[in-house]
matplotlib code that plots the C-alpha trace (Angstrom):
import matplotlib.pyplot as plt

x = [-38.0, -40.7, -38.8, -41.1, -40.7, -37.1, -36.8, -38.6, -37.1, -39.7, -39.9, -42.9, -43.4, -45.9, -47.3, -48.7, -50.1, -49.3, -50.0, -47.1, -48.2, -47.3, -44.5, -43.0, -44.2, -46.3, -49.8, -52.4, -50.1, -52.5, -51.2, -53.1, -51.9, -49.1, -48.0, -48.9, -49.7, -46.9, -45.2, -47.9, -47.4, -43.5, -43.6, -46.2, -43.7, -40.7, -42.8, -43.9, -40.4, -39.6, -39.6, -39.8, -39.6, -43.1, -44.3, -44.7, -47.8, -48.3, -45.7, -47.5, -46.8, -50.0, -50.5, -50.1, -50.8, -47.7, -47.2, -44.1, -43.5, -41.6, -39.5, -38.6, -35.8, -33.3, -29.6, -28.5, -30.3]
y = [-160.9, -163.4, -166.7, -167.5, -164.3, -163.7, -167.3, -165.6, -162.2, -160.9, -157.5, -155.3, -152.6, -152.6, -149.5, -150.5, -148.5, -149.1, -147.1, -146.7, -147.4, -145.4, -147.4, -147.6, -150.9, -151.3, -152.5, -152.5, -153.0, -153.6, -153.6, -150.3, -151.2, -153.5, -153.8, -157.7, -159.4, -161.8, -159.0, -158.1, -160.5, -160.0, -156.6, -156.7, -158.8, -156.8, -153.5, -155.1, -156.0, -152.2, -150.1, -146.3, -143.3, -142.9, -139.4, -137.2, -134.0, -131.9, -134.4, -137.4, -140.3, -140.9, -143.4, -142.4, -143.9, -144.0, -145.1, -146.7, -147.9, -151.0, -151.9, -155.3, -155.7, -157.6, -157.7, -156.7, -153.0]
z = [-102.9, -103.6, -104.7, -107.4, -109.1, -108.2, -110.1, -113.3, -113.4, -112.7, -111.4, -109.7, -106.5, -103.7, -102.2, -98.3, -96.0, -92.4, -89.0, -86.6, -83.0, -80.2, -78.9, -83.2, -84.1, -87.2, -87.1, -90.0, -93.0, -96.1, -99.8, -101.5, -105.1, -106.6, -109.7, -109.4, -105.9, -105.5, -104.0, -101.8, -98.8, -99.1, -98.7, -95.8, -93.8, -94.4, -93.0, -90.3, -89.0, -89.4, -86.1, -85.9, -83.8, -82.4, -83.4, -80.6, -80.3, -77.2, -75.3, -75.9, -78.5, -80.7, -83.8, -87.2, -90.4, -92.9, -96.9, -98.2, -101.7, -101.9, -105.5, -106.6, -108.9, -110.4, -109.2, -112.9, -112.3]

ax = plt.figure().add_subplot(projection="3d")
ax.plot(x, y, z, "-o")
ax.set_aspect("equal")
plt.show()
């Protein structure tokens, strides 16, 4: 939670969109709308410490490109 709008109350969401390598990491995360941007770089570092099962076709791991909404809100909801 961004501390200057966690300070305020302020509440908003992120949608990014990501691609998850071969090996799982994330790569490429990049905000593709917010409901204000001072959650934007917050949730770009919390996806990029995510790790996932690589996707597998024909035997082989490839990349894929993912979309996660992130939702910031207050500890009283």
């Amino acid at each position: 939670y961004p501390r200057g709008a966690q300070s305020k109350g302020k509440q908003g969401w992120v949608e990014l969109e990501f691609t998850v390598t071969e090996e799982g990491d994330v790569r490429d995360a990049k905000a593709r709308s917010s409901s204000a941007s001072i959650f934007e770089g917050t949730a770009i570092s919390a996806i990029n410490r995510w790790r996932f099962a690589p996707v597998v076709e024909d035997g082989r791991p490839v990349p894929v490109r993912g979309v996660v909404k992130f939702t910031f809100r207050g500890d009283n909801d």
